[in-house]
N, C-alpha and C positions, 0 to 999 in steps of 0.2 A: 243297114246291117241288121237292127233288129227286125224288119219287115223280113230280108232273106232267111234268119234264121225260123222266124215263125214258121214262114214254107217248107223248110226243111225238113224239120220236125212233125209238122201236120201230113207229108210226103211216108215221111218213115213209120209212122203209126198207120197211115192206109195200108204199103206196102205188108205190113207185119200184119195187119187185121186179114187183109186178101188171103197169104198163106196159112195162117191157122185156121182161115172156113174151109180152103182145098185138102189140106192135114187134114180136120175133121172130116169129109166128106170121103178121103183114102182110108182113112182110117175105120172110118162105120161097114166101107166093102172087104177092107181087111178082116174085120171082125165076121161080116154075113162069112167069109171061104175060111173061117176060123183058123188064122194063119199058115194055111197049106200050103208047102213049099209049090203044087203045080197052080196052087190060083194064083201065086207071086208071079209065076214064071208066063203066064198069060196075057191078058189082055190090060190087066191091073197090073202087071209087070210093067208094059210098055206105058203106059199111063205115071205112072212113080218115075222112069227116065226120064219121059218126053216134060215133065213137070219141073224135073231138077234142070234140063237142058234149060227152059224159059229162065229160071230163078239164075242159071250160070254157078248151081251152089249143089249142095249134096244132101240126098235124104237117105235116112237109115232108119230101116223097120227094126224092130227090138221086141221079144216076147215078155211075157211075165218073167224065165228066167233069165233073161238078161241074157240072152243073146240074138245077135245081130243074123235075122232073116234075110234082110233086101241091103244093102247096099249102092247106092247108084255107081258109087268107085270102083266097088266089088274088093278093094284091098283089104277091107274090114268083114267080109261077108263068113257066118257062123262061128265068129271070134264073139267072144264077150265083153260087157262096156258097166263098168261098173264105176259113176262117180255121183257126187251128192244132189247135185240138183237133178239128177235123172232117178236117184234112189229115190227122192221126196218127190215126184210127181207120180210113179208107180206107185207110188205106197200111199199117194191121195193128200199127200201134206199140203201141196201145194196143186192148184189145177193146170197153172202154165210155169213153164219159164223163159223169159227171152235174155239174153244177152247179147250186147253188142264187142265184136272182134275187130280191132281196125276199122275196111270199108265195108265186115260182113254181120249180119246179125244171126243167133243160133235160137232159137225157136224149139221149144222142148214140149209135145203137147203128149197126154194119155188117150189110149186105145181103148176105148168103157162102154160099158154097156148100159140102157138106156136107166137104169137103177143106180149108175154110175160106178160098177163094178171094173175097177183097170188091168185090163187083160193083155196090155202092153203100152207102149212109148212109140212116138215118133219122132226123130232128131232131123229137122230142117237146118240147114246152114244154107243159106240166102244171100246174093252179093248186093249191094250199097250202091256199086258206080253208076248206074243209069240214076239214081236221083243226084248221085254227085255232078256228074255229067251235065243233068239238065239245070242243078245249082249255079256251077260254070257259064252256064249257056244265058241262063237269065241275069246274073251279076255281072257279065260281060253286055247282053241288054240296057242295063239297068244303067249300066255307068255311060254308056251311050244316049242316052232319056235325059241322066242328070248332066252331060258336058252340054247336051243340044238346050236343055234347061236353061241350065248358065246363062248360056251363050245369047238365048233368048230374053235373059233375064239383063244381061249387063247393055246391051242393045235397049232394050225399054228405058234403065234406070238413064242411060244415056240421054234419048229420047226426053221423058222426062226432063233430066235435068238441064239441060238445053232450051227447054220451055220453062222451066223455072227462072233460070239466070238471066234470060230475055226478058222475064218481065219483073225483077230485081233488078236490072242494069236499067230498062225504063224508068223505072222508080229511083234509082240513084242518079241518073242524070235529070230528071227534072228537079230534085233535090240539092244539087250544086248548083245548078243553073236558080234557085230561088237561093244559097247563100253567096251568091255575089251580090244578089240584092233587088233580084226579079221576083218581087214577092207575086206569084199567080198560083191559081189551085192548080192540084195536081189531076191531070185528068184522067179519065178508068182505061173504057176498053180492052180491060180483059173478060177471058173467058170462062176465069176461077174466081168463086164469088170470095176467097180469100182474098184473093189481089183486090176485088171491086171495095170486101169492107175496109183492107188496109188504108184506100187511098180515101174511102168518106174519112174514115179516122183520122188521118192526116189532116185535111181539109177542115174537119174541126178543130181539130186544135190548132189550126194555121189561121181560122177566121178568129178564134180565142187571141191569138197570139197578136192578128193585126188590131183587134179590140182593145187589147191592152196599150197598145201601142198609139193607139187615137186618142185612147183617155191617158196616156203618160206625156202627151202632149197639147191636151187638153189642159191639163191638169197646170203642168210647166204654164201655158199661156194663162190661165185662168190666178195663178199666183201673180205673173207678171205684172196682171191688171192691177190686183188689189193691193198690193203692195205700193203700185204707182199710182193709184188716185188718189192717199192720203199726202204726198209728198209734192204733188199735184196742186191740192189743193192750198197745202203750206207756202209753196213755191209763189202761188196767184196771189195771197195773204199780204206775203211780205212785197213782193213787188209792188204791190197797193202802198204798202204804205213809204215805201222809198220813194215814190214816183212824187209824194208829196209833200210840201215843205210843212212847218208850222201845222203838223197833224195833232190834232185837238185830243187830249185825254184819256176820253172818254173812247173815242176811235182805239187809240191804243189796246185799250183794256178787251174792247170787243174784239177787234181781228188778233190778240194775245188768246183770249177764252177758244177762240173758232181754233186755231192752231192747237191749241192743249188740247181742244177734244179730238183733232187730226192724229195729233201723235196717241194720246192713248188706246184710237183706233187700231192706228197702224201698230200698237204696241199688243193688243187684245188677236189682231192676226197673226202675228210672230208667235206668242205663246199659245197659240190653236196650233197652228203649223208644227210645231214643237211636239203637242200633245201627241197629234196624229202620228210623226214621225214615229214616237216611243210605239204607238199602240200598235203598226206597221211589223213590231220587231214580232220575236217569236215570245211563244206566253209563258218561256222560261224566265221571263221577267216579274213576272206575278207576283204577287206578294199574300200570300194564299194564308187566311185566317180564319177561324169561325165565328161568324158577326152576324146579329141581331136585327135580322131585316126590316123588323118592325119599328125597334128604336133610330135606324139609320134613315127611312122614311120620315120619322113625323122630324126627325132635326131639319130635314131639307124642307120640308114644309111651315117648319117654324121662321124659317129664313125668307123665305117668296113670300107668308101669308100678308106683310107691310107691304110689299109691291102691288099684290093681288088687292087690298084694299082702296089704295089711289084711286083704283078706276072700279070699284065695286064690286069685283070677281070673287066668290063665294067659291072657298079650296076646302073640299071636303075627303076626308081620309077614311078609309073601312077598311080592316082587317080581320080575317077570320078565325084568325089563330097567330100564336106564337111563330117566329120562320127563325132557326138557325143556317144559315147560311155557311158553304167554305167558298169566301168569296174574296178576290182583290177591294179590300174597301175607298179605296183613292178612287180605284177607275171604274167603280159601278156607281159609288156616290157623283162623278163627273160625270154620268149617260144615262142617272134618272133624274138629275138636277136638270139638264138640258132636256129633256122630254118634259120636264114640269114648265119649267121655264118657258119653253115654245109655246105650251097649252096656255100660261098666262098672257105673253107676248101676243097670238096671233088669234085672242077672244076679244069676243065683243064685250062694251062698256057692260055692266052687268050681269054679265054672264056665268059662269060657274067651271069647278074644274073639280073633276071626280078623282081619287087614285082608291087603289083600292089592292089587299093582298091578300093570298091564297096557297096554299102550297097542299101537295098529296105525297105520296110513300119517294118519287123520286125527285120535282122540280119545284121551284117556287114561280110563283107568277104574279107579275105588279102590270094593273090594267092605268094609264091616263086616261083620261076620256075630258074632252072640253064642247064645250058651242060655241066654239069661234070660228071663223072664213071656212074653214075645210080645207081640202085641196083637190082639184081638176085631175079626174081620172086620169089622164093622161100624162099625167107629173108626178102619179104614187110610186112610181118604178124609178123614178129619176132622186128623189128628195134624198136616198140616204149617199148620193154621189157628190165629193169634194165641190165646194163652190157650187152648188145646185141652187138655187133662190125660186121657186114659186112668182112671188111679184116682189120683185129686184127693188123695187121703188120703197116698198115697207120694210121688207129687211134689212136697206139700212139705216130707214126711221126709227127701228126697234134695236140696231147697235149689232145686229146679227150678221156674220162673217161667213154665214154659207158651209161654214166644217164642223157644226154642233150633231148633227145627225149624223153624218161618217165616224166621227167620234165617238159619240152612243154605240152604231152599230158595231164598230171595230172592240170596243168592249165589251161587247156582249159576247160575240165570237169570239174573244179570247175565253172565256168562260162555257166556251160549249154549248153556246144558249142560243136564242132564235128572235126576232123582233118581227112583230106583223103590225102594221097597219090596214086601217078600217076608215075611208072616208067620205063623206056627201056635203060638195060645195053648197055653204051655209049654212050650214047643220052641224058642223063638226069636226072629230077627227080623234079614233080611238087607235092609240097605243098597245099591244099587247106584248111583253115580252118573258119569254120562260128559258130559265137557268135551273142545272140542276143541282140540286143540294149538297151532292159531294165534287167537289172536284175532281176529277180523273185526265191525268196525263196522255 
């Protein structure tokens, strides 16, 4: 509609520009036969008819006194015309005037000479309906363009949508057919690289999903174990000593002591188990304070540094500065006690263990570092996973349950923070891990 009406408009202004060049150009030969009734009646006569016949509308010569010379009606011809807008164009107030009548417009121009002296008027009335007409002509067009548009258009979306739902109902039946329990990826073959990335995306979080599901059952079997070896071992203990009569003492006392440290074992796995369970939940559990990182280090160090002596291990602390911390102090002091602990546990006789803290405008940072065994590139990506053991055989010569480093890490990550190791069998094995100083939800 507003496209039509622009046309219209831009139509009626040419139409209207057209007849005031032809008015001026009657009007200037009007002027050269200085309004004589026989130059009218001439060839300029027939010219000013044949002119109103085109237009379908009526022109009237008009002198300075205001009256009516030409006529194309002739029912107004040597009568007088005297109204305002035709006073103010003789009289120079104004150079044109148009107005529009219903389908007609009236066009009022001056007869002047080239000083622009107005030595009459020309009244043009001009009919409208051939622009209407062709108005009609093109919006009956138009509406014919926009049905066959549609029509084209609802066709496509059709189209379209038909290949869309083809390959939405693809993707939902491979999607039921994997929740009865056919876990397989979903395969592409499409030819919209939306459908190809939906089904990668799928795909990974569907090999996420069976990952989880390997280590939830890994996991299940790997407590199974542990829980059963201590019980295990109890089990073999006491058969032993039922099997025989008049059991000596001293026998007693020892397969008694091998049993108590069976059960404190298995007592030491249950409350790992436990811990993890909690650290598992969400870290609205927290217990969020602001504590003294420097003081809550050297206490855990004042407690290993009698362990670390037995075997000669040299536990050295460096701090850079003061660290307040807003930190859970239960479960960061249980996953840097376990990372100290490890570095005493898993060093050589004589060895040494570094910690050391640092903090900047946003995180704090407590580095371990020991020279004891290291660990086998191959097993850095595995150590902070439930039951993980490096060599199974020392871990649990050293009383170690395989969930001290899941522990650590799930504390950390409660906390926002990050845990990196750094290691070369026989050389070592650095700890680094950074929490930031504020806690943020």
């Amino acid at each position: 509609m507003l496209l039509q009406h622009s046309y219209n408009d831009r139509m009626v202004k040419q139409k209207l520009t057209l007849v005031q060049n032809q008015c001026s150009i009657l009007g200037n030969q009007i002027l050269v036969n200085q309004f004589t009734m026989d130059a009218l009646r001439s060839n300029l006569n027939v010219q000013i008819d044949q002119l109103a016949n085109v237009w379908e509308g009526r022109i009237l010569v008009i002198d300075s006194n205001y009256k009516i010379l030409k006529d194309t009606y002739t029912i107004d011809q040597n009568n007088y015309i005297v109204y305002d807008e035709a006073v103010k164009v003789m009289r120079g107030e104004i150079d044109k005037s148009v107005r529009m009548v219903d389908d007609y417009a009236e066009v009022i121009i001056p007869i002047a000479t080239a000083d622009k002296v107005v030595n009459g008027i020309m009244i043009a009335t001009v009919s409208l309906r051939d622009i209407e007409d062709t108005n009609e002509y093109m919006s009956g067009q138009m509406n014919i363009i926009i049905i066959i548009f549609m029509m084209l258009s609802i066709m496509a979306a059709y189209i379209l949508g038909r290949i869309t739902v083809s390959g939405v109902g693809r993707l939902n039946r491979q999607i039921k057919i994997m929740s009865e329990g056919h876990i397989e990826p979903l395969s592409g073959g499409s030819r919209y690289q939306e459908y190809a990335e939906l089904t990668d995306s799928f795909n990974v979080l569907l090999n996420k999903m069976q990952m989880l599901e390997d280590s939830r059952q890994e996991f299940v079997s790997n407590v199974s174990h542990e829980l059963k070896t201590p019980i295990t071992s109890m089990k073999v203990l006491a058969d032993s000593l039922l099997m025989q009569e008049e059991v000596p003492v001293e026998m007693y006392r020892e397969f008694m002591s091998d049993m108590v440290e069976e059960i404190d074992r298995e007592s030491k796995i249950i409350n790992d188990l436990l811990t993890l369970v909690k650290m598992d939940k969400k870290s609205s559990a927290l217990n969020i304070a602001p504590v003294n990182i420097n003081a809550l280090l050297e206490l855990l160090l004042k407690r290993i540094k009698p362990i670390a002596a037995k075997r000669n291990i040299e536990v050295v602390f460096e701090s850079f500065r003061e660290v307040i911390g807003e930190i859970d102090e239960v479960k960061l002091t249980l996953a840097f006690s376990n990372l100290i602990e490890n570095a005493v546990k898993y060093n050589n006789d004589g060895g040494s263990v570094y910690v050391s803290l640092n903090a900047d405008h946003k995180f704090f940072y407590v580095k371990v570092q020991d020279t004891g065994v290291g660990i086998p590139e191959d097993s850095q990506s595995q150590v902070f996973e439930r039951f993980y053991r490096v060599d199974k055989a020392r871990s649990r010569d050293t009383g170690g349950t395989g969930l001290g480093l899941a522990i650590t890490r799930n504390a950390i990550l409660m906390h926002k923070g990050a845990i990196k190791l750094y290691s070369v069998p026989g050389e070592g094995t650095t700890f680094t891990v950074r929490i930031p100083l504020k806690y943020v939800m």
